[in-house]
Steps between C-alpha positions, in 0.01 A plus 500: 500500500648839392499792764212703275300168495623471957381866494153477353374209688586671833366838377180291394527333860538761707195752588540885408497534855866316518731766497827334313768513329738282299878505490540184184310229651486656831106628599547699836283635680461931536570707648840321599618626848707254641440142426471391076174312493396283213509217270716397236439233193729330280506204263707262285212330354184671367258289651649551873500800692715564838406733695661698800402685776747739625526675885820668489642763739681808345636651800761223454691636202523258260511521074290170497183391527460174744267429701295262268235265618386210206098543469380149512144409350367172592872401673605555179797818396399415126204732392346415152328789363254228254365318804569798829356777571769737500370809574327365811865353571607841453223699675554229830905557531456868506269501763683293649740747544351694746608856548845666593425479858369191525878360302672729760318315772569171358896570463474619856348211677670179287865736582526623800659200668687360197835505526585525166632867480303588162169373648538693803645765285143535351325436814633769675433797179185333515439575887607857449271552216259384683574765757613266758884634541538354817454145388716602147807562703451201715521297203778608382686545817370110571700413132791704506579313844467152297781327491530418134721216274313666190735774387389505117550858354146540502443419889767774582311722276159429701665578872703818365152581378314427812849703697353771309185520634498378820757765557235773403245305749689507774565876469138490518487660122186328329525748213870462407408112558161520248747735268730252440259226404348754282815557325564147458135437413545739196846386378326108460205651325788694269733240453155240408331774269179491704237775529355636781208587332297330246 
């Protein structure tokens, strides 16, 4: 399936009162704050359809899109557009979704007690977007103090990061805290070619 032919059937899918936008395959929903929201399809064959829901965190600065979860229909990741009905497909994995703060809330309560320094990572941006500093800094004060055997490049990169702003939190500095996110939050949208708007 081509990206026009992708395009269409999620335009056709979607109601008018789905603000989106697409970035190639990409749908996502708008306005885009924080967290890239949408669904994805791709294809080898033209008579199957995989589709992707994405729930990725920007404040994170990436120049990737992950986050991907398979959309299964009847157990199965194969969709066939002769025999499924795609657009429902389509219509149930964006609401499936949910909105920004309910992804935020998610990422906050499945991280908070990871260990894993990029989950907490997100957990604790989460917690202070969700204007809960107090329990942002004790996450990452809780994972700094982990002692770690995981020294990839991009582990290092997640506790500098967190350094960062738990420094601001402890000065008690919310908006020098929220700034930063926001800065990061706008060089991921930048570096991905993503709208905030529709």
């Amino acid at each position: 399936m081509k990206t026009t032919e992708w395009k269409r059937l999620v335009r056709a899918s979607l109601s008018s009162t789905a603000s989106h936008a697409f970035r190639g395959r990409l749908c996502y929903a708008t306005p885009l704050l924080y967290v890239v929201r949408g669904v994805s399809g791709s294809s080898r064959d033209a008579d199957i359809i995989l589709i992707d829901k994405v729930v990725m965190p920007l404040f994170i600065p990436t120049d990737f899109i992950y986050g991907a979860t398979r959309v299964k229909n009847n157990q199965s990741s194969f969709i066939y557009p002769e025999v499924d009905d795609v657009g429902q497909i389509i219509r149930q994995a964006w609401s499936d979704l949910g909105d920004e703060t309910a992804s935020l809330e998610n990422m906050l309560v499945t991280g908070q007690n990871d260990t894993r320094a990029t989950v907490a990572e997100r957990a604790a941006y989460a917690a202070l977007l969700l204007s809960q500093p107090h329990l942002a800094s004790e996450v990452i004060q809780r994972s700094l103090a982990e002692k770690r055997d995981d020294l990839r490049p991009f582990v290092l990169e997640s506790l500098r990061r967190m350094r960062i702003v738990g420094e601001e939190l402890a000065r008690d500095d919310l908006l020098g805290a929220r700034r930063i996110l926001d800065h990061w939050t706008s060089a991921s949208r930048a570096h991905l070619g993503l709208s905030a708007s529709e």
